[in-house]
C-alpha positions in Angstrom: 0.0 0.0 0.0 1.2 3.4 -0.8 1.0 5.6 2.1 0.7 9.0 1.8 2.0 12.3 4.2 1.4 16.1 3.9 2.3 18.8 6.3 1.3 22.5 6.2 2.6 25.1 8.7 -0.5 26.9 9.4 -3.6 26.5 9.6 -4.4 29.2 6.7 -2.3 27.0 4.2 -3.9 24.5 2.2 -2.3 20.9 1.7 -4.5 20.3 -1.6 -1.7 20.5 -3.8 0.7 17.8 -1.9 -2.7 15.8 -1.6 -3.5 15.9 -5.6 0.2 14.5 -6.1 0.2 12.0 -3.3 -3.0 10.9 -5.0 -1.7 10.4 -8.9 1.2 8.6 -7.1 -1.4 5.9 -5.8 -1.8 6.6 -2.6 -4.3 4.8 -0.9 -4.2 6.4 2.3 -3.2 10.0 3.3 -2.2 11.5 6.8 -1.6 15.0 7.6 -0.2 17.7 10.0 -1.0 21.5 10.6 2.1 23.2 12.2 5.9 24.1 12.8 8.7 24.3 14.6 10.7 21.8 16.9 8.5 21.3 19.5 5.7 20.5 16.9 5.1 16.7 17.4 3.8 15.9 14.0 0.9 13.0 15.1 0.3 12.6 11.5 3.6 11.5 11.1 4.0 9.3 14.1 0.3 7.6 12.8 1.3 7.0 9.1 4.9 5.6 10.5 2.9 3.5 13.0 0.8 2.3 10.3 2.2 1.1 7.6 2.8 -2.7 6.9 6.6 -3.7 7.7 7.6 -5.3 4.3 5.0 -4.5 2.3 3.9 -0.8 2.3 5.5 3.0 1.1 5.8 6.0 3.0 5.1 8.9 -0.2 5.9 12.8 0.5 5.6 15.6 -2.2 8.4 17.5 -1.2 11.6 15.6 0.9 11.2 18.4 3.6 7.7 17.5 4.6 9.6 14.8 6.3 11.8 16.4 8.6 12.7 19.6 10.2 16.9 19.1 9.3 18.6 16.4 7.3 19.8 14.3 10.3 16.2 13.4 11.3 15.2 12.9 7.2 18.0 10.6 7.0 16.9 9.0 10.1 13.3 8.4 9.5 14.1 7.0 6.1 16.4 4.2 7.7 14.6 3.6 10.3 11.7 2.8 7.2 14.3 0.6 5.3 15.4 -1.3 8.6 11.6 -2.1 8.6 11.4 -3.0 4.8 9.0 -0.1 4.0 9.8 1.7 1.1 10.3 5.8 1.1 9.4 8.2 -1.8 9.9 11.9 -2.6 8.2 13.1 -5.1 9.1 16.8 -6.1 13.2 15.2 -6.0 12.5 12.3 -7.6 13.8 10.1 -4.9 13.5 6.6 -3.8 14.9 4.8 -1.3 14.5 1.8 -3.6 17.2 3.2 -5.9 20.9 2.9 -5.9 21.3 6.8 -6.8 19.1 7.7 -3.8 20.8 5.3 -1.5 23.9 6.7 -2.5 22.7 10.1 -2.1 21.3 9.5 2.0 24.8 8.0 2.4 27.0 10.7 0.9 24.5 13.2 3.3 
């Protein structure tokens, strides 16, 4: 199952854009978060990582910093999905954590 994530900083934003994306990439099911800044929990986050399917689903983003706040916790959100066999997607970059070039490029980061 592709599994889908969007996060908007405020409450005035609109995630429609990310969501139409996420959508044409097949994903199935779509969590969200409203908000900022590093005490921001991001329970969207924390439920789509809690629910997908250890060897069998993807995690989807539009944009690679929808992810993360700073690179170290991208990078480590994205191994802790391959340690658990799911697959990770960016859209906007183009990247998969399915691809050598991608792999190569979380490494070299």
């Amino acid at each position: 199952m592709i599994i889908g994530y969007t996060r908007i900083s405020t409450p005035s934003q609109n995630d429609q854009l990310q969501r139409d994306a996420l959508e044409r990439a097949g994903a199935e099911r779509i969590f969200s978060d409203v908000g900022t800044g590093s005490s921001f929990e991001r329970p969207g986050l924390k439920a789509a990582l809690e629910f997908a399917r250890d060897s069998q689903d993807e995690v989807v983003v539009w944009k690679l910093d929808r992810l993360g706040r700073h690179v170290g916790e991208i990078i480590g959100t994205v191994d802790d999905l391959g340690r658990r066999g799911i697959g990770f997607r960016s859209l906007t970059e183009n990247l998969s954590a399915d691809t050598a070039s991608s792999r190569l490029l979380f490494t070299i980061v």
